[in-house]
LONUDO-66579 format. One line per 4 residues: number of its first residue (from 1); their letters; for each residue y, x, z of C-alpha. Coordinates in steps of 0.25 Angstrom, whole numbers, always signed. Example, Ala and Ser with C-alpha at 12.3 -4.5 7.8 and 13.67 -1.06 7.14 Angstrom:
BEGIN
1) AS) -18:+49:+31 | -4:+55:+29
% end
This chain:
BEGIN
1) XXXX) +120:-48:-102 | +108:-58:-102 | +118:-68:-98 | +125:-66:-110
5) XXXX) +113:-66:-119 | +107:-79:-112 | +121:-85:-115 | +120:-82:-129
9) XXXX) +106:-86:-131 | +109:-100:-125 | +122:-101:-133 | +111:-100:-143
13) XXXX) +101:-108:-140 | +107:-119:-132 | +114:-126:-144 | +100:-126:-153
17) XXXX) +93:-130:-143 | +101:-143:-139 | +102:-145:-154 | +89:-144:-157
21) XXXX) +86:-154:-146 | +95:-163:-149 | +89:-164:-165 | +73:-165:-156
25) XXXX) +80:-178:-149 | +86:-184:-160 | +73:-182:-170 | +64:-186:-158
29) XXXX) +73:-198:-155 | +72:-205:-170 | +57:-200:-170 | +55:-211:-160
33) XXXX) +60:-221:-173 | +47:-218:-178 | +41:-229:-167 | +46:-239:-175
37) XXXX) +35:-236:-186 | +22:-243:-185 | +13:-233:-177 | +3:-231:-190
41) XXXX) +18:-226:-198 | +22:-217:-189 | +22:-202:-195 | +14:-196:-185
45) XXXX) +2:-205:-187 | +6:-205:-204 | +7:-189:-205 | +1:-187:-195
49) XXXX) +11:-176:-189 | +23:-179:-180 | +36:-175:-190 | +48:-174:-180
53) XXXX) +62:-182:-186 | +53:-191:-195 | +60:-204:-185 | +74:-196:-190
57) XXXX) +71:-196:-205 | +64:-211:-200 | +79:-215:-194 | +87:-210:-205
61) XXXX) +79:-219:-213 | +80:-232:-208 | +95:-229:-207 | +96:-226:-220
65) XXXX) +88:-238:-224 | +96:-246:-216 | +108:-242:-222 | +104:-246:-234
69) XXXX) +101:-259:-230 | +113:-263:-224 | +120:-257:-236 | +118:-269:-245
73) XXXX) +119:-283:-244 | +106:-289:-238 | +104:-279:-228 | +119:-281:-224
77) XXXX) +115:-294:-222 | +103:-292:-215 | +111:-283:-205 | +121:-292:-203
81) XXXX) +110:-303:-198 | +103:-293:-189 | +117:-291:-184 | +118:-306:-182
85) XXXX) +105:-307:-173 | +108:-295:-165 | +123:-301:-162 | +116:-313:-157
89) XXXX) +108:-307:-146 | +116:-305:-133 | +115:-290:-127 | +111:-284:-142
93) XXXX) +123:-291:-147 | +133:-283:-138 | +124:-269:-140 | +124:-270:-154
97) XXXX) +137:-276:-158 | +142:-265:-149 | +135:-253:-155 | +137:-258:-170
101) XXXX) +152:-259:-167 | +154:-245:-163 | +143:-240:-174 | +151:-247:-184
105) XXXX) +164:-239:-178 | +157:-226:-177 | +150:-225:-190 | +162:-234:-199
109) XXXX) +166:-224:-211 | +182:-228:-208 | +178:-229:-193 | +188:-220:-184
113) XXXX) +178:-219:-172 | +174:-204:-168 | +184:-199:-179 | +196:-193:-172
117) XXXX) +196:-185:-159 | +208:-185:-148 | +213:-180:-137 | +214:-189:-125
121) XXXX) +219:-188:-111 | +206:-188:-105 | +202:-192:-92 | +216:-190:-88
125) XXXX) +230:-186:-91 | +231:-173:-97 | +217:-170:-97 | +212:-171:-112
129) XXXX) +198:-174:-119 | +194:-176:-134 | +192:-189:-138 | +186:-199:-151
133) XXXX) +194:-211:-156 | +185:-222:-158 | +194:-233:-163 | +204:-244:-156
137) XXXX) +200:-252:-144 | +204:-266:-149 | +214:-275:-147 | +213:-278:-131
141) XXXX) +212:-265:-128 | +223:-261:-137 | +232:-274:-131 | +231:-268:-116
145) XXXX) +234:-251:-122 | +242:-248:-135 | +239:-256:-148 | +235:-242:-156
149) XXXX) +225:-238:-143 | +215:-232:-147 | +201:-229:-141 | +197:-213:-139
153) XXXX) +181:-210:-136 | +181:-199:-125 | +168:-193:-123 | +161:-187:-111
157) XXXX) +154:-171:-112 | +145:-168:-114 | +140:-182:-117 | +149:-187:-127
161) XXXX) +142:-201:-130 | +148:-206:-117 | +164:-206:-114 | +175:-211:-112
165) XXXX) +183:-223:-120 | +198:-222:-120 | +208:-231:-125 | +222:-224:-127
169) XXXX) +234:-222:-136 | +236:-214:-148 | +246:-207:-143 | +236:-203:-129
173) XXXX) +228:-196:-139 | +229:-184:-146 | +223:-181:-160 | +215:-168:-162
177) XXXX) +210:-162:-173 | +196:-161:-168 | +183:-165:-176 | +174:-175:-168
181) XXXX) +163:-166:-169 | +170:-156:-160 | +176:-165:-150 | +161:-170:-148
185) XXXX) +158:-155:-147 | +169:-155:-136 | +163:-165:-127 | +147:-159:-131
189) XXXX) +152:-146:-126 | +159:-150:-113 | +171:-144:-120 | +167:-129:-122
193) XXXX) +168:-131:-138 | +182:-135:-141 | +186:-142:-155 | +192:-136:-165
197) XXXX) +202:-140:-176 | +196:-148:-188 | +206:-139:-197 | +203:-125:-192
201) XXXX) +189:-127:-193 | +189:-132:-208 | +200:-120:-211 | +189:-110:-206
205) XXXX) +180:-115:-214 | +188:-115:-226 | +192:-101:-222 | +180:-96:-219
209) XXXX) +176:-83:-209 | +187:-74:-218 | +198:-70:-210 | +213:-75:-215
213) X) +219:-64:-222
% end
């Protein structure tokens, strides 16, 4: 019986606490933007209180700022120089043309990265796992396989940020209808939360808690 009750209490418990922990490392993590401010503007010699999140609100700020500038027509320009220096400079040049490339992909509004989930025979034949398409591997690649290859994200658990890159044929994959968020949730969760149906889940909520009579 106390086993039971100590389950429950960590079924509890054990969600909040990684979530709170999680929120405590990302607000702590942009709190250390505030370093970039001159000592004598930092809040906590200002106000004269520590005000955790205040490099979080700093953050979303200069993004925001820097949207705007990059929005019009000088600061597009001026981008497009800083650009131009950082391409002429040998190991920043590979870095960052790298990252902005697969930003660009990731964040595009008509981008297809991250937007459909598979299944794919994974690590072997008849063994299956859920995957991400994330575009078409180019030309080469796509000279030496199938011209309409496309390239599938398979990510390890419970760490999804690192995986696996597959380069296959449409017809080696199969379409599911599963959100990306609940395929992540299957890889966070080592499996034990299986996806559900987009459809069913937005027919219950239309439905509501009612039985069907």
């Amino acid at each position: 019986m106390l086993r039971k009750y100590l389950i429950a209490g960590l079924l509890i418990w054990l969600p909040l606490a990684i979530t709170l922990w999680v929120l405590d490392f990302i607000v702590t993590t942009m709190d250390r933007t505030l370093m970039l401010l001159p000592p004598s503007w930092h809040p906590d010699q200002v106000l004269g209180v520590h005000i955790p999140g205040l490099g979080l609100v700093m953050s979303v700020v200069i993004l925001l700022v820097t949207g705007m500038l990059a929005a019009n027509i000088i600061g597009a320009r001026m981008f497009r120089w800083w650009e131009a220096i950082l391409n002429k400079i040998p190991i920043v040049r590979s870095i960052y043309s790298g990252v902005k490339q697969v930003s660009d992909t990731l964040f595009a509004s008509k981008g297809q990265s991250f937007r459909k989930v598979v299944l794919v025979e994974f690590p072997q034949r008849g063994q299956w796992t859920l995957g991400f398409v994330v575009g078409t591997p180019g030309a080469i690649v796509e000279r030496e396989t199938a011209p309409d290859a496309i390239t599938v994200y398979v990510p390890t658990a419970p760490n999804p940020t690192s995986g696996y890159v597959l380069v296959v044929r449409p017809a080696e994959v199969r379409e599911v209808d599963v959100s990306v968020d609940d395929a992540l949730k299957f890889h966070l969760s080592l499996g034990v939360v299986p996806p559900a149906a987009r459809i069913q889940r937005s027919a219950l909520t239309t439905e509501g808690p009612g039985v069907p009579g």
